[in-house]
C-alpha positions in Angstrom: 82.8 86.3 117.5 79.7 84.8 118.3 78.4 87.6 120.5 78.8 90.0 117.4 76.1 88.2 115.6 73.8 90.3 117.0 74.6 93.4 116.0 72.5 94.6 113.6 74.1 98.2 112.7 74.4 98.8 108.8 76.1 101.1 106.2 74.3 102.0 103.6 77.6 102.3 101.4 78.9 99.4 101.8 75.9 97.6 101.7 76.3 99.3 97.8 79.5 98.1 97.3 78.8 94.2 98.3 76.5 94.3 95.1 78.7 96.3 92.7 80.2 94.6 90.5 82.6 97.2 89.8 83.8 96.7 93.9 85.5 93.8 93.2 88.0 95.7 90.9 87.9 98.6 92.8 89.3 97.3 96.0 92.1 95.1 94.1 93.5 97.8 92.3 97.3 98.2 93.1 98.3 101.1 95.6 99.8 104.2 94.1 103.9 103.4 93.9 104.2 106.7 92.6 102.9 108.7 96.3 105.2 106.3 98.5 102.2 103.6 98.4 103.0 99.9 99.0 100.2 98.6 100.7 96.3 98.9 100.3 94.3 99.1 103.3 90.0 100.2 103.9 88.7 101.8 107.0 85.5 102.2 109.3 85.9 105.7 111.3 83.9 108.5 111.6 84.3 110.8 108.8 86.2 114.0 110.0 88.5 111.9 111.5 89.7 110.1 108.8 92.3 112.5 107.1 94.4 111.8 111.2 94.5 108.6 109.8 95.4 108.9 105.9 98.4 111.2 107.2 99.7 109.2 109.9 99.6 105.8 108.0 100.8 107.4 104.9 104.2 107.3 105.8 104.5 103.7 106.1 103.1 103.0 102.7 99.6 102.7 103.9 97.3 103.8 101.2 93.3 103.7 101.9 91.1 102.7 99.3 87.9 104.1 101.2 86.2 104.6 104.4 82.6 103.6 105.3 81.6 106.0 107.9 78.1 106.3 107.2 77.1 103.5 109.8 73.2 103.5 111.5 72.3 101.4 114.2 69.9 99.0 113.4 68.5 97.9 116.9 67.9 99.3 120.2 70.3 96.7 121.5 72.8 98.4 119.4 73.2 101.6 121.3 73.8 99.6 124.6 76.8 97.4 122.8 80.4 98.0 124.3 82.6 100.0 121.8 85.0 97.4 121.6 82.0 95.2 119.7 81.1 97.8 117.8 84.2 98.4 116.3 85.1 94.7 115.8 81.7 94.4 113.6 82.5 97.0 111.5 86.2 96.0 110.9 85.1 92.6 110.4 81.9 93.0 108.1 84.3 95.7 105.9 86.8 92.8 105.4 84.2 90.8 104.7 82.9 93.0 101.5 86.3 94.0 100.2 89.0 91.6 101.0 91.3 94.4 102.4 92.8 95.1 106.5 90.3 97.0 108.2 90.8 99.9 111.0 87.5 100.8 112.3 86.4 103.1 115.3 83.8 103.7 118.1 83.7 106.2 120.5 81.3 106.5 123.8 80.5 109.7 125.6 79.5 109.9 129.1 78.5 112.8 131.9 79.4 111.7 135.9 76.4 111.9 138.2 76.9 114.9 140.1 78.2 114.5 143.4 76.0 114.0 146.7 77.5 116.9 147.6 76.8 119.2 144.6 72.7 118.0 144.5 71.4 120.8 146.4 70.8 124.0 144.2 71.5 126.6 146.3 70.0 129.2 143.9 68.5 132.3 144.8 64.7 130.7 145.3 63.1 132.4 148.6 60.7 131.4 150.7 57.2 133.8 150.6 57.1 135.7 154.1 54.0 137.5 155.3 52.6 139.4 153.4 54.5 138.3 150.2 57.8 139.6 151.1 60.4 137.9 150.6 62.4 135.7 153.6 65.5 133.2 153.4 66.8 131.2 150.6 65.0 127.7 150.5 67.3 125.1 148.9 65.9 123.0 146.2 66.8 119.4 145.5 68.3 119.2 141.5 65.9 117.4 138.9 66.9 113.7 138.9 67.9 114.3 135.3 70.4 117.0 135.8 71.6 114.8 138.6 71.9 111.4 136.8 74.6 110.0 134.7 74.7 109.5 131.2 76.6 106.7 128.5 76.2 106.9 124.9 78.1 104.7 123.0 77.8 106.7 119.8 78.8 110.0 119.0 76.3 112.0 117.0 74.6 115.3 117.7 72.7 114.4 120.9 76.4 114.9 122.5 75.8 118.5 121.8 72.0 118.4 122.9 72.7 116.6 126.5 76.1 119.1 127.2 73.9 122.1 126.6 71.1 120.7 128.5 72.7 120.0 131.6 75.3 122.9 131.5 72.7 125.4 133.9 72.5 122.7 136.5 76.1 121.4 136.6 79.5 122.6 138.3 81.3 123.7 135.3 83.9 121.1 136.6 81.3 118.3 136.3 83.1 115.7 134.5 82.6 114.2 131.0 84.3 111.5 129.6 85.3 110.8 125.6 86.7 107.2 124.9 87.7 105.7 121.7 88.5 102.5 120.7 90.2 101.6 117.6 90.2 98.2 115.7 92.0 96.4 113.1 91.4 93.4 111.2 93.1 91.6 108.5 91.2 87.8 108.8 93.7 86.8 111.3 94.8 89.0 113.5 92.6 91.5 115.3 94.1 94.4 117.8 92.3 96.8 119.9 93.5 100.5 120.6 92.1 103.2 123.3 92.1 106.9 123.1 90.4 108.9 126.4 89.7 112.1 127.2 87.9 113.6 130.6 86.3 116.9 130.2 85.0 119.7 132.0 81.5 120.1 131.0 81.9 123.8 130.2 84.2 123.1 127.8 82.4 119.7 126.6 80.8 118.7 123.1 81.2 116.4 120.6 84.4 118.0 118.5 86.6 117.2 121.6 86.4 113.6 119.9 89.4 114.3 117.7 91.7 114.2 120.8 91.1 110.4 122.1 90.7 109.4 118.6 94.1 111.0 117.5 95.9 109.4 120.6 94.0 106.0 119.7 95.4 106.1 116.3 98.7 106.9 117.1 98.3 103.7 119.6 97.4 101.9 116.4 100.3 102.6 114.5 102.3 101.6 117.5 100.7 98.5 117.5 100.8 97.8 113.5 104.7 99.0 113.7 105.7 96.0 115.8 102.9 93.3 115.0 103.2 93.9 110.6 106.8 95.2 110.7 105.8 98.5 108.8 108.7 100.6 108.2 109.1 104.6 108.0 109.1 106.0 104.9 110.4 102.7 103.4 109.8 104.5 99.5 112.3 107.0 100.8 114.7 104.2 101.4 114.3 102.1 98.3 114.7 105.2 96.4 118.2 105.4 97.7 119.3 102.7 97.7 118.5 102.7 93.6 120.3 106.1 93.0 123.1 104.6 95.1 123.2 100.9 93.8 122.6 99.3 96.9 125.0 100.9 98.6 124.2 103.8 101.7 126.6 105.0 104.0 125.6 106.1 107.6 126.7 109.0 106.5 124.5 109.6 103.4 121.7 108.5 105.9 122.8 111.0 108.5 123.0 113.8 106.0 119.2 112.7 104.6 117.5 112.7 108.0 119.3 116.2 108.7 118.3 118.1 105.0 114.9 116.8 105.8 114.9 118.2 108.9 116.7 121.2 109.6 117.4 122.6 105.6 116.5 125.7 105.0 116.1 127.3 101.8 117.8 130.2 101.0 116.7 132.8 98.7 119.3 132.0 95.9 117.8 128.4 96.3 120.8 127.0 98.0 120.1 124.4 100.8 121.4 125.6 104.1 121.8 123.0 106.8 
């Protein structure tokens, strides 16, 4: 905790809502019984990933009340943090502000250094012969900035920028690494998630980070299954157990899981299973 007193990245939005006073209501209201909702939760992740994680969660009750992902880094020393204290901060300073469990994300990018064997461009760059013709291919050594690795801890449009800088004087195997890490916070317990992804830099930029945040997610709700008990669909159940009194069969259950999912519905509305 104490090394994350350091960080100085910010979010403009929730930096609003620690001086509303309308937050304070806001983030107390009741989740929405009437959608499946039980339970109110707030998260931290980039923007277009959030609707992964209203969909997944949403089955076990989980209803978000927002997400800040509007976050800047306020330092230098921020960009060079590790992902894992990036997204504790931000989990952290959103419980903080609202009261509520927190998931929050961060996800690095980096590009390999090419390969000792791969730094000579073998391009077609000749060598002048006499009288200005043309003699044998001269290899040239690569710029030390196609050659060089990269890490960004942040994903952002300069993904984009670096992929489509380096592409002319990479393999298009040269490799290219996404890796997500997931956080959640509730004021006592804190659990860490990892999504990865390794790319061919042909096929590189920054929309391939839906793929180790969806798998980092779904890690999450692993995680929250065993460590907070959530239950599937647990609306679903309580539903039937009122309409049946209390009382289920296995059979009833069986029959439930099967309409849901392999019914079909045929044109004169009758429910083929």
């Amino acid at each position: 905790v104490q090394s994350l007193s350091s960080i100085a990245i910010t979010s403009p939005r929730l930096e609003n809502a620690a001086v509303n006073p309308k937050a304070e209501a806001f983030f107390k209201r009741p989740p929405d019984e009437l959608q499946g909702f039980d339970t109110m939760w707030v998260a931290a992740i980039d923007d277009p990933c959030i609707q992964n994680l209203y969909g997944i969660f949403s089955n076990y009750g989980i209803q978000f009340a927002d997400n800040f992902g509007d976050w800047e880094d306020g330092t230098e020393e921020d960009s060079q943090r590790s992902i894992e204290d990036i997204a504790s901060y931000k989990a952290r300073k959103v419980f903080q502000v609202t009261g509520l469990p927190c998931i929050a994300s961060r996800t690095s990018f980096e590009v390999e250094p090419i390969r000792p064997e791969d730094m000579v461009d073998k391009s077609d760059s000749r060598v002048p012969g006499p009288g200005g013709k043309k003699g044998k291919n001269q290899s040239q050594t690569k710029s030390p900035r196609a050659v060089t690795g990269y890490r960004f801890n942040n994903i952002g449009e300069h993904v984009d920028r670096i992929v489509q800088s380096l592409l002319p004087f990479s393999e298009p195997t040269r490799v290219t690494r996404f890796r997500s890490c997931v956080c959640f916070y509730d004021g006592e317990i804190e659990m860490f998630e990892y999504g990865e992804l390794d790319c061919d830099i042909y096929f590189s930029g920054s929309a391939r980070t839906f793929i180790p945040m969806s798998s980092a997610i779904n890690s999450m709700l692993k995680s929250c299954e065993l460590a907070l008990d959530l239950q599937y669909q647990k609306w679903l159940f309580s539903k039937v157990n009122t309409a049946t009194g209390g009382y289920s069969s296995d059979a009833g259950i069986k029959l439930r899981d099967r309409v849901l999912k392999e019914a079909k519905v045929l044109p004169n509305d009758i429910i083929d299973v």
